[in-house]
N, C-alpha and C positions, 0 to 999 in steps of 0.2 A: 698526664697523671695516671701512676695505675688502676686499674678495676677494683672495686670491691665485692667479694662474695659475703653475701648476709646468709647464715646457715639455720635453718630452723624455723623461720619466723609462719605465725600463722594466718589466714589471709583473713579476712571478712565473712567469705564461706566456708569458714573449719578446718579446708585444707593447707597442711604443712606442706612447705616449698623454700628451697634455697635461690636466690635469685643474685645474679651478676650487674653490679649496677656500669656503665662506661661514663665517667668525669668526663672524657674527653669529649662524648654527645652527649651528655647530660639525662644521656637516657636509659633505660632498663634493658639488659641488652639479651638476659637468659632470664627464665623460669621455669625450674625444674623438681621433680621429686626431690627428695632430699637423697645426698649420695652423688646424684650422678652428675655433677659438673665437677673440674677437676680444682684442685685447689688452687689458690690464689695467693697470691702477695701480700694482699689485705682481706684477712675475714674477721667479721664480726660474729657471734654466736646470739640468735637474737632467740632462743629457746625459752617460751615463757611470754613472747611479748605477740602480740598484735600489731600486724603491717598496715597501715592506711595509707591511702592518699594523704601528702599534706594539706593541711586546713590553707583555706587564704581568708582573711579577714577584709570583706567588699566596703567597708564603711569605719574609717576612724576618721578622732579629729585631734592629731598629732600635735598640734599645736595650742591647743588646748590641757594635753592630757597633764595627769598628777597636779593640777593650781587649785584642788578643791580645801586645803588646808588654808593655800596663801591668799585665797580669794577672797575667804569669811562669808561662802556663800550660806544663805539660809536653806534648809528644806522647801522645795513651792513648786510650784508650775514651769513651764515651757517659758513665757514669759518674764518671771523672777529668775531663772536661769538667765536667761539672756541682758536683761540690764545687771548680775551682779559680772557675767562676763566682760560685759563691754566695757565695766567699771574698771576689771583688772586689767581690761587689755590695754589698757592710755600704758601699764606701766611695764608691759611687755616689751622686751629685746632681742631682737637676730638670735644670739647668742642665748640667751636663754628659752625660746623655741626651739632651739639645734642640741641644747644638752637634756631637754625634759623630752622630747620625741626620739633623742636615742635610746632612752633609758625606756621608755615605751615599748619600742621597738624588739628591745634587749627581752621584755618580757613577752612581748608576742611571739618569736623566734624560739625563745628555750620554752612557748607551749605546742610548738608545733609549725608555726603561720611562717613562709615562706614567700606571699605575696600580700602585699599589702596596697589598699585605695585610701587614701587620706584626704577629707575637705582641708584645704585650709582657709584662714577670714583671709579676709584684704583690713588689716586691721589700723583704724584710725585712733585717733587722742582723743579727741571730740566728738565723736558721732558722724560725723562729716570726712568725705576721701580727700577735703580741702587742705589738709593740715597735715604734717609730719610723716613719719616713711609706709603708708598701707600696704608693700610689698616686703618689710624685713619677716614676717612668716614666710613669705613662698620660699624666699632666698635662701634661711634657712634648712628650707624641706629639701631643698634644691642641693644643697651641698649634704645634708643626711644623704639623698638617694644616691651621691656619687661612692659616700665611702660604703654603703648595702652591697653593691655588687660583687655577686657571688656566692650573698648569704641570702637578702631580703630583695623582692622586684618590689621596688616603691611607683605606685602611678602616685599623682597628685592633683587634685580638682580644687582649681578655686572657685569661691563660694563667696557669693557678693549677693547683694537686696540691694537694689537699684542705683549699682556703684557708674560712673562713667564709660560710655565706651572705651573712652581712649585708655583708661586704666585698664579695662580688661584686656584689649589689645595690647598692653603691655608687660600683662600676666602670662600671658599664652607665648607674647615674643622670647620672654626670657626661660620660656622652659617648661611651663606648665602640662599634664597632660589632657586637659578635661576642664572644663568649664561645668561649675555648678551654678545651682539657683535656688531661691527661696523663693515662688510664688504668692504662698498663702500671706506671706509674709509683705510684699508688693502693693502699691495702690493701685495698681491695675495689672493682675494677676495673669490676663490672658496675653498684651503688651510684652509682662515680662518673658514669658515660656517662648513667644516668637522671636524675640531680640537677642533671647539665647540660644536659640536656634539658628538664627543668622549668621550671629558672631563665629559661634562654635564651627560650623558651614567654611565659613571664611577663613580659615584656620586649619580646615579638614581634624576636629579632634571629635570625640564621644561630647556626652553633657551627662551629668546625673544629677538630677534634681531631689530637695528634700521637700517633697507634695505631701500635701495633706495631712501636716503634723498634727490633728486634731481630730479629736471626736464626734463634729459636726460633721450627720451625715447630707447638710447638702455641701462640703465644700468638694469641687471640681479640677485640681489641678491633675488630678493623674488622667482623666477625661480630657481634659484641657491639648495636655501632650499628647496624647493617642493620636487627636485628632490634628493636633497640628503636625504630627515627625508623617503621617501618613499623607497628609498636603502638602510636605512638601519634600515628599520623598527623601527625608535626609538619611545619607546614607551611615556615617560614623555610629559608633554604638551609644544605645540609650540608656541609662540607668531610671529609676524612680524607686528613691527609699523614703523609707518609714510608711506613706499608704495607711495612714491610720484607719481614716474615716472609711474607708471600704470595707473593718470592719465592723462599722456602725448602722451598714444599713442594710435592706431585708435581702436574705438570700437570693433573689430572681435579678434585684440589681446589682447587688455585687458580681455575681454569675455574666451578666450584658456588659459589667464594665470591663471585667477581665478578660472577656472575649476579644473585645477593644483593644487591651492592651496586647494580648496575644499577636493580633492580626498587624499590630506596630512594629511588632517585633521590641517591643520594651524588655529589659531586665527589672525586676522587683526586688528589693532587698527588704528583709522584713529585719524588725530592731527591736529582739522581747524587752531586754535588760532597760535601756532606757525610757522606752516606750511606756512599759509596766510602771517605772520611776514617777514622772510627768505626768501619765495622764490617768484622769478619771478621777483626780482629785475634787474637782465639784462634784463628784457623786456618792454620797457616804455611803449610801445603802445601796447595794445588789454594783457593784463597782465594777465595770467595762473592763474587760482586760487592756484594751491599748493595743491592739493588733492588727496588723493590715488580715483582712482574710486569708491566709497562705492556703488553706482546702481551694477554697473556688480558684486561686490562678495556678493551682497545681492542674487542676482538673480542665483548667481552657488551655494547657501546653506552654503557660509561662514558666521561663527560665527566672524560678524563685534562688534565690541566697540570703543568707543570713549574717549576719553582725554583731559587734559587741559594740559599737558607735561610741561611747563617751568611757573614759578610763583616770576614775577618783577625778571629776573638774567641776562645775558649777552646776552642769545638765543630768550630774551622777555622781555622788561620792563612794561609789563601788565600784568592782569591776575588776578581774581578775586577768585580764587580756588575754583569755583561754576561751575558742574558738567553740572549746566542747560545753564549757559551759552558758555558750549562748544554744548548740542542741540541745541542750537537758534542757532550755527554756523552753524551746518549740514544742518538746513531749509534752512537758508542765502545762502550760498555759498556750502551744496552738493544737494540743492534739496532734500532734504528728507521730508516725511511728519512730523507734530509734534510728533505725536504716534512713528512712525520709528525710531526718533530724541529720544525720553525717551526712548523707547528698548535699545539704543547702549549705554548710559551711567548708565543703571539700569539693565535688565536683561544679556543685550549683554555683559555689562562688568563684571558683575559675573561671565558668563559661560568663556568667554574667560583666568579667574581669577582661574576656576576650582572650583570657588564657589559654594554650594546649592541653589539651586532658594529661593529668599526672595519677601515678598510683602502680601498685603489684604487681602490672599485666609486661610484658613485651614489648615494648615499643613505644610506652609510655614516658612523659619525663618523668628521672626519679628524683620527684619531690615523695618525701616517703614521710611518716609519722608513725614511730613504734611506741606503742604503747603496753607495760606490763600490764597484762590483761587476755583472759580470752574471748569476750562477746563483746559486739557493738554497745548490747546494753550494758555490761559493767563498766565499758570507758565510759556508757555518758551519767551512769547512775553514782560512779564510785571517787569521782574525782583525783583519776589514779593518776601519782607526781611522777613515777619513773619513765620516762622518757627519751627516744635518739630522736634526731631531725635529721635530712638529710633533705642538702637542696643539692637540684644540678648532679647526684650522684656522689656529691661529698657530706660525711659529716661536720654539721655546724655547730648540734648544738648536742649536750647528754644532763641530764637529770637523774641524776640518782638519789635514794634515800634509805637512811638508817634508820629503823623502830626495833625497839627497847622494849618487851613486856617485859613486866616482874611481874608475874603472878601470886609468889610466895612473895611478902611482906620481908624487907633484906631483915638477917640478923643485925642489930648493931655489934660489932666488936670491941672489947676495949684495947 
């Protein structure tokens, strides 16, 4: 394919730069003053816009997303979330997972998100992995990731509370890339993190577990993993999202825990949107934000990312599938600065992802994300729609838009 030269665009740090992107390595191949590369076959004039890193989005649940209408979920908790799910998933199909997670997708991609992590359930009729097909989710995700290439890297983690081995092992045969878990969720929470550890081991893939979706500062599952991925030297990458309860409790042990998880070599993915949604609802007065600490495991050298996790379904009937608008969360409600706030859904979520660094520079892949804007903080403060994508060095995706002021009140004419 031929090169594209992108003319103008401005970086992160103020400076304008024209830069040659190569399709054929997928990678940035020039970065120069503006001028002085020579023209090209394909330029775009990107005068006006903001170059970023593409976003990647470390935590969806595809297979879930857009059923908050069909579902009839109420307003509630983690757990009212989860029985009106399981409700609607008896009436779940292959086919209808594979058309409601492309249309997800569709919206993640024209905000930016060029790599995507997806849970999916092993979803039953009954409650039980006894009965009817608990893999037509994967299969669907399965066939979604074949027709992405080239636009979207779809990984896929399935996400079981104390499903069979032999099912898992048949998740993983048929394609899967990652084994999740629900601990807190387990009747014997420490059992479960080692059996996914095992399994995952067996298989040679990642795990990412959803720890500590709770506010209770004694629950232990991200402790739990620390201490078991470091016993047993596992080597695949480790994810641990949501971490709620770390931050619920006092600075000096959140501090000890992240250090822990540091020394694991863990990835942490923090989840404002739905986090903030679910939790803290028993607490009327002076209400917990719902946040894993993301200061303290910045500050122990955790590889933090961030997420949009639930998109309009049972666990959230919000959600704009726009990567920026889970940084304007971290500014909002974790304190983070703007820059800190684009690291965890751009570079932080790559690395967490086991991705290549992408972005503006030379030798990076060019997953790129233009945005009409010129400061980090006006993309995350202004919710700006104009938008190019560019994965692998091609354009994927363009958002443009037309506003109309009338200021002067029209005449009517007759």
């Amino acid at each position: 394919m031929p090169s594209l030269l992108l003319r103008g665009a401005r970086l992160p740090d103020g400076d304008v730069r024209d830069l040659l992107l190569a399709p054929d390595s997928g990678l940035v191949a020039r970065v120069a003053p503006p001028g002085l590369l020579p023209p090209g076959p394909q330029e775009l004039d990107l005068t006006g816009y903001l170059l970023l890193p593409a976003p990647a989005e470390p935590h969806a649940h595809l297979d879930k997303a857009l059923t908050w209408d069909m579902a009839g979920a109420l307003p509630g908790d983690l757990p009212s979330a989860v029985t009106a799910w399981r409700a609607y998933a008896a009436r779940v199909t292959e086919e209808d997972v594979f058309q409601r997670a492309g249309r997800a997708v569709d919206e993640l991609c024209a905000n930016g998100v060029t790599a995507v992590r997806t849970h999916v359930d092993l979803l039953t009729d009954d409650g039980s992995h006894s009965t009817g097909d608990p893999l037509r989710g994967l299969r669907a995700l399965l066939r979604l990731r074949s027709r992405l290439r080239g636009r979207v890297r779809l990984q896929i983690a399935v996400l079981h509370i104390d499903a069979p081995d032999e099912l898992l092992h048949q998740a993983l045969d048929l394609g899967a890339d990652l084994l999740g878990d629900c601990p807190h969720l387990s009747a014997d929470p420490a059992a479960s993190v080692e059996r996914t550890l095992r399994i995952a081991a067996e298989h040679h893939v990642g795990v990412d577990l959803h720890a500590d979706e709770t506010l209770d500062p004694g629950a232990g599952d991200l402790r739990l993993l620390a201490r078991a991925v470091r016993e047993r030297g596992f080597v695949p990458g480790v994810t641990a999202s949501h971490c709620v309860s770390l931050g619920a409790v006092e600075p000096d042990e959140a501090a000890r825990t992240a250090k822990e998880v540091a020394a694991a070599g863990i990835g942490v993915v923090a989840l404002p949107l739905t986090n903030l949604y679910l939790q803290g609802r028993g607490h009327p007065s002076s209400t917990p934000r719902g946040l894993t600490a993301v200061r303290a495991l910045l500050d122990a050298g955790v590889k933090v990312a961030a997420g949009g996790d639930n998109i309009r379904d049972p666990f959230n009937p919000v959600g704009r599938a726009d990567p920026l608008e889970t940084a304007s969360l971290l500014v909002t409600a974790g304190h983070l600065a703007p820059d800190e706030a684009l690291h965890a859904v751009t570079a932080g979520a790559r690395a967490v992802l086991g991705l290549p660094a992408a972005g503006p520079c030379e030798g990076a892949v060019a997953d790129l994300l233009a945005v009409r804007a010129q400061t980090v903080s006006e993309v995350l403060g202004a919710s700006c729609p104009e938008r190019l994508v560019f994965a692998g060095g091609r354009l994927v995706s363009r958002t443009s838009v037309v506003r109309e002021l009338y200021r002067d009140r029209p005449t009517a004419r007759s």
